[in-house]
N, C-alpha and C positions, 0 to 999 in steps of 0.2 A: 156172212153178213158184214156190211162196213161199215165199222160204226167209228162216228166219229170223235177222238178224243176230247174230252173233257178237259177243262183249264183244268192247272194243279198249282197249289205253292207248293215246292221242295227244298227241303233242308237235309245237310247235310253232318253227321256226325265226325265228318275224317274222309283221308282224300278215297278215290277208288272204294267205293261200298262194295262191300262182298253179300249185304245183306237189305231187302225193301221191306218199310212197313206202308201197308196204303190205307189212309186212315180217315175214314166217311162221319161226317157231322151229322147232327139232327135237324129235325124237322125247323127251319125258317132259319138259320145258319149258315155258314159258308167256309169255306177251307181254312179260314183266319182261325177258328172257331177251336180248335184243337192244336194250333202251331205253337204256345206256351207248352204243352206238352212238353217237347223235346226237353228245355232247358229243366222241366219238372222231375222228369226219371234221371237225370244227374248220371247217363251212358258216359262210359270210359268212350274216347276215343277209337280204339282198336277194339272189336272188331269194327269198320264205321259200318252206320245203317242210314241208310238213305229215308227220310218219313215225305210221304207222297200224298198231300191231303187237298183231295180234289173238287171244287163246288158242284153240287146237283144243278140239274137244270130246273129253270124258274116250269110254276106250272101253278094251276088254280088248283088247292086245296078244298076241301069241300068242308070242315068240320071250322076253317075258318071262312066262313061263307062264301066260298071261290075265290077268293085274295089270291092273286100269285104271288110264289115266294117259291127260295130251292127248297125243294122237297127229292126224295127219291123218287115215292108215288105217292098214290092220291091216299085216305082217308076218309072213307066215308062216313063212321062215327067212332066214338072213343069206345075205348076197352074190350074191342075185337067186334064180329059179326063181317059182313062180305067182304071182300079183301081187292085192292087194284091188280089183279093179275098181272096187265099188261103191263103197269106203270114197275114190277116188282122184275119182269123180266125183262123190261127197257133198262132198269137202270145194273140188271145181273150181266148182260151184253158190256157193258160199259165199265163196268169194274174187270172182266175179262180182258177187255182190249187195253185196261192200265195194267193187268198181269204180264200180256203177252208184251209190251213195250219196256215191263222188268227183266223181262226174257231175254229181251234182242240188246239190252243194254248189260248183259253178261251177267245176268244174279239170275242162280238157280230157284229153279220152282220151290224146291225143299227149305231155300231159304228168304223165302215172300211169306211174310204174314198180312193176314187181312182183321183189320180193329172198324170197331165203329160204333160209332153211340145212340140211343134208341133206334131211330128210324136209318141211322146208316150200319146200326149192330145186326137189324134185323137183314140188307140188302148185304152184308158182309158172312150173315149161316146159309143165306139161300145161295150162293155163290160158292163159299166154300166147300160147301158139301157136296156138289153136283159135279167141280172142276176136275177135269180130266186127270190132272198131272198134280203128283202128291207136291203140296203145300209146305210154311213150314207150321202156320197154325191160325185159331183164330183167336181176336179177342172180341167178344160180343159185350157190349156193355151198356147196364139199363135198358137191355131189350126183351125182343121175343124171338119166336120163330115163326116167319109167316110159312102163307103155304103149307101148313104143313103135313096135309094128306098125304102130299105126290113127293116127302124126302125117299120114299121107303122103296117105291117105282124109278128115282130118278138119281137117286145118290149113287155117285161116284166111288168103287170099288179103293180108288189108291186113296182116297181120302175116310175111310174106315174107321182107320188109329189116328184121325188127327187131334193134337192137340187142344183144343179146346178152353179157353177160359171165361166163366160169365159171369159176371158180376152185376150184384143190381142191391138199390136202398132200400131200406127195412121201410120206408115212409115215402115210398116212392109215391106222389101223388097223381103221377101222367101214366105209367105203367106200371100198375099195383103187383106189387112182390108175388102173390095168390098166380097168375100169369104168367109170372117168369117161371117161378116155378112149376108150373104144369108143362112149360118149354123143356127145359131141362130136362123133367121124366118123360116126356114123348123123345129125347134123342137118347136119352139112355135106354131107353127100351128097347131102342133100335142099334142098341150095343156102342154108341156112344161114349168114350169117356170124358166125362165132364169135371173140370175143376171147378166148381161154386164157390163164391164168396158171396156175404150178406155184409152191409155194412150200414151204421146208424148216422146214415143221408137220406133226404130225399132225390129228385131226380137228377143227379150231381156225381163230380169225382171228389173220393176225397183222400188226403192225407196218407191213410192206412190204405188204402187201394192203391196210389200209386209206390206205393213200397211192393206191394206183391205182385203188378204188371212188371215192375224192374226187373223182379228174382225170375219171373215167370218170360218175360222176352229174353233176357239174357241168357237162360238155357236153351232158348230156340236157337238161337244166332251164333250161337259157340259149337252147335253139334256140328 
């Protein structure tokens, strides 16, 4: 399929990146949205990492009564029931074609992480898991997992042992903690190893999280 690249802001840690993070915003957001990041995990220059944070495309929301705004996919109501298939595998195509572009730009697959925050946490498990060529982890954050009858049919053998990080707020008011954690033991069941953190935020980063995304990317990127 051709799909067509997605705008991105890219920032750089240090010259020549040996390493990508591609890092999806939430629902009515945009690539700006996560680009304080960088300077927030306080990354040593060497190894550099390249952060790849690319806008969704605009589209009508349904739970915001058809507004268009970037979204991944649609929403038909809050706190789960039928799910945008199409919109969840338009936007898993799309994160692909910014994988295989970390590809062709001489960063190994085993060293591409994929992060992202609610509605870009949830389009960064359904990707991750499925991708052909082992990874080097994910970070899911303040999400879920969609889809996720068909991980068990469609998951990806080399991505098995990946890494895994999820993190979600104890007062999470947009996706209630009860959900994430039902995310979580549906992929450990499925032999999953999952790093969990709970932290005393609602739908937010804070503080104490990005001290453990630091310890937790920096071991990815130095293996």
């Amino acid at each position: 399929m051709n799909t067509t690249l997605l705008p991105c802001i890219e920032l750089e840690t240090g010259p020549t990146p040996r390493a990508s993070v591609i890092w999806l915003h939430g629902l009515g957001a945009d690539g700006h949205d996560f680009e304080p990041i960088v300077q927030a995990l306080r990354l040593p220059s060497t190894p550099a990492i390249r952060f790849v944070f690319p806008h969704a495309p605009q589209r009508p929301v349904t739970i915001n009564g058809g507004m268009r705004m970037r979204a991944w996919y649609d929403i038909f109501q809050m706190g789960g029931g039928p799910e945008d298939a199409d919109g969840i595998h338009a936007s898993q195509a799309q994160l692909n074609a910014l994988i295989t572009r970390e590809t062709q730009r001489g960063v190994a697959p085993s060293h591409i992480v994929l992060a992202g925050f609610s509605q870009g946490g949830a389009i960064v498990l359904q990707t991750g898991l499925r991708h052909a060529e082992r990874l080097g982890g994910i970070l899911a954050l303040s999400t879920y997992l969609p889809l996720a009858s068909t991980v068990a049919q469609e998951a990806a053998p080399a991505n098995r042992s990946l890494p895994i990080f999820m993190a979600h707020g104890q007062y999470d008011p947009v996706i209630a903690l009860p959900r994430a954690e039902h995310s979580r033991d549906a992929l450990q069941a499925l032999g999953y190893a999952i790093d969990w953190h709970v932290y005393d935020m609602e739908h937010a980063v804070c503080p104490e999280e990005l001290g453990d995304l630091r310890a937790w990317l920096m071991n990815i990127v130095n293996r």
